[in-house]
N, C-alpha and C positions, 0 to 999 in steps of 0.2 A: 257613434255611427251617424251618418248622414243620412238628414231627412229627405222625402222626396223633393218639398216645397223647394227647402236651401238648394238641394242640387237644380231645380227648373234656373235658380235665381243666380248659380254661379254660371250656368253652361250662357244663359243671356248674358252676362259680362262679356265671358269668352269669346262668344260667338262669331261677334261682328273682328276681334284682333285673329281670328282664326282664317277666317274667310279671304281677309288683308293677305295675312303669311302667304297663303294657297298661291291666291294671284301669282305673289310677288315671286313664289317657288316655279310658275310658268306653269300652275295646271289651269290653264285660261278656260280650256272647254268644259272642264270639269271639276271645278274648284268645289264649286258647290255639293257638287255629291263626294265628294272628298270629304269635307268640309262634315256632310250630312253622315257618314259612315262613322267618322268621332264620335257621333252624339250618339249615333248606337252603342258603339261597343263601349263609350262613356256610361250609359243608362246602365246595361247590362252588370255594371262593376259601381257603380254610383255608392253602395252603400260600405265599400273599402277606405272612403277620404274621409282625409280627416280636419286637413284647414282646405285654406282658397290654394294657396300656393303649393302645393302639393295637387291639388287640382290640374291647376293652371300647368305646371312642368308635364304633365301626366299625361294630357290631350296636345299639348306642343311638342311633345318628344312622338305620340302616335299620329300626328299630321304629318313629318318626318316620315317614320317609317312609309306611311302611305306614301307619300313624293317618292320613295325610292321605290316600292312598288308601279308606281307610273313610272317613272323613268325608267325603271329596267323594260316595261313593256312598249316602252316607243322603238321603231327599228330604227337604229344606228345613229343616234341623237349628236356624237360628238366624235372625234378621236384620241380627247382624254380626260381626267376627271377633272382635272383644273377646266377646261373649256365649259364641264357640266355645269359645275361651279358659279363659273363668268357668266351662264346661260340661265341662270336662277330666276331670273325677272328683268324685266326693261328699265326699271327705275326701282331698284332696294334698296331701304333705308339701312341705315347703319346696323341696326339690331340683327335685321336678315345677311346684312354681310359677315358679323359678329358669329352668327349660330351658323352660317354654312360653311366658314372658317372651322369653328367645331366640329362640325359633321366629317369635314375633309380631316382633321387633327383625330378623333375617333377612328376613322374607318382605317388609315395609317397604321392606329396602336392594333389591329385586331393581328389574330393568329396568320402567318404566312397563306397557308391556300385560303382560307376563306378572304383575308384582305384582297388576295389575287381573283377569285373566285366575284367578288363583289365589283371591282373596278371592271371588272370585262364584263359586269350586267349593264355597270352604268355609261359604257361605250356601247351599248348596244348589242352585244352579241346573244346569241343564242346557245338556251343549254346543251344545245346538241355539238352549237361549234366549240364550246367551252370545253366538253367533254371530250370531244377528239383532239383539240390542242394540247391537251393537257394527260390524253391517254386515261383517262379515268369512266365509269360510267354515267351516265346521265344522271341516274339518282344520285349517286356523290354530289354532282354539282347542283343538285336541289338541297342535298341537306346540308351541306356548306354556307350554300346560301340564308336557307333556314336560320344556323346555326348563328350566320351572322348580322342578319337580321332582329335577332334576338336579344344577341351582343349588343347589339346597337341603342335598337330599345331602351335596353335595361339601366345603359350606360346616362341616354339623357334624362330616363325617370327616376335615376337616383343621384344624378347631377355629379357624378364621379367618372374617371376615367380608371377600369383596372387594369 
């Protein structure tokens, strides 16, 4: 079990290669409280780790999530998820091009409506347009969403693809 000390001493490693990613993912205004919500729901779970690297994957797969939480809340960001992609940051180093590549290759593998359900969050739509395109109700396309966000999660904190 992880001590308090060790987790202050791992999240300060992280911290500052966290903050970097945010940027480089184009949460410009808000990198920082992005940034600052990891170290909450990090604290909250801190005593689940068990090395640095399993850390480290843990808080960089839930910055992820969070990016697509902002992205899905910007109106109308792009008109497709490759452009989302291309639109990552002004200058991303290989790593960020590396893991968005992933992210694009993950979100691919998920189950047909939630893949579908996901890519029309991150063009921008609305669950209301999503639900009438698609003829389903609005909660469907939140729990889809849900679902695939979850997915997603799960996929880069245990660094497999199912």
């Amino acid at each position: 079990m992880l001590r308090r000390i060790e987790f202050i001493r791992w999240w300060a490693e992280v911290e500052p290669d966290l903050l970097r990613m945010a940027l480089s993912l184009g949460l410009r205004d808000n990198a920082r409280d992005v940034v600052q919500e990891v170290a909450v729901l990090a604290v909250r779970q801190y005593e689940q780790f068990t090395d640095f690297s399993e850390f480290r994957k843990w808080v960089r797969a839930r910055l992820y999530w969070l990016a697509l939480d902002d992205w899905s809340s910007r109106a109308r960001i792009s008109t497709s998820l490759d452009q989302v992609i291309a639109g990552l940051g002004t200058k991303p180093v290989q790593e960020e091009l590396v893991m968005a590549a992933e992210l694009r290759r993950r979100i691919e593998e998920l189950p047909g409506r939630q893949r579908e359900v996901m890519k029309r969050t991150l063009q921008g739509e609305s669950v209301a347009e999503i639900a009438h395109d698609l003829n389903i109700a609005s909660a469907t396309v939140r729990s889809l969403l849900r679902f695939a966000r979850r997915a997603l999660f799960r996929r880069f904190t245990e660094g497999e693809s199912r």
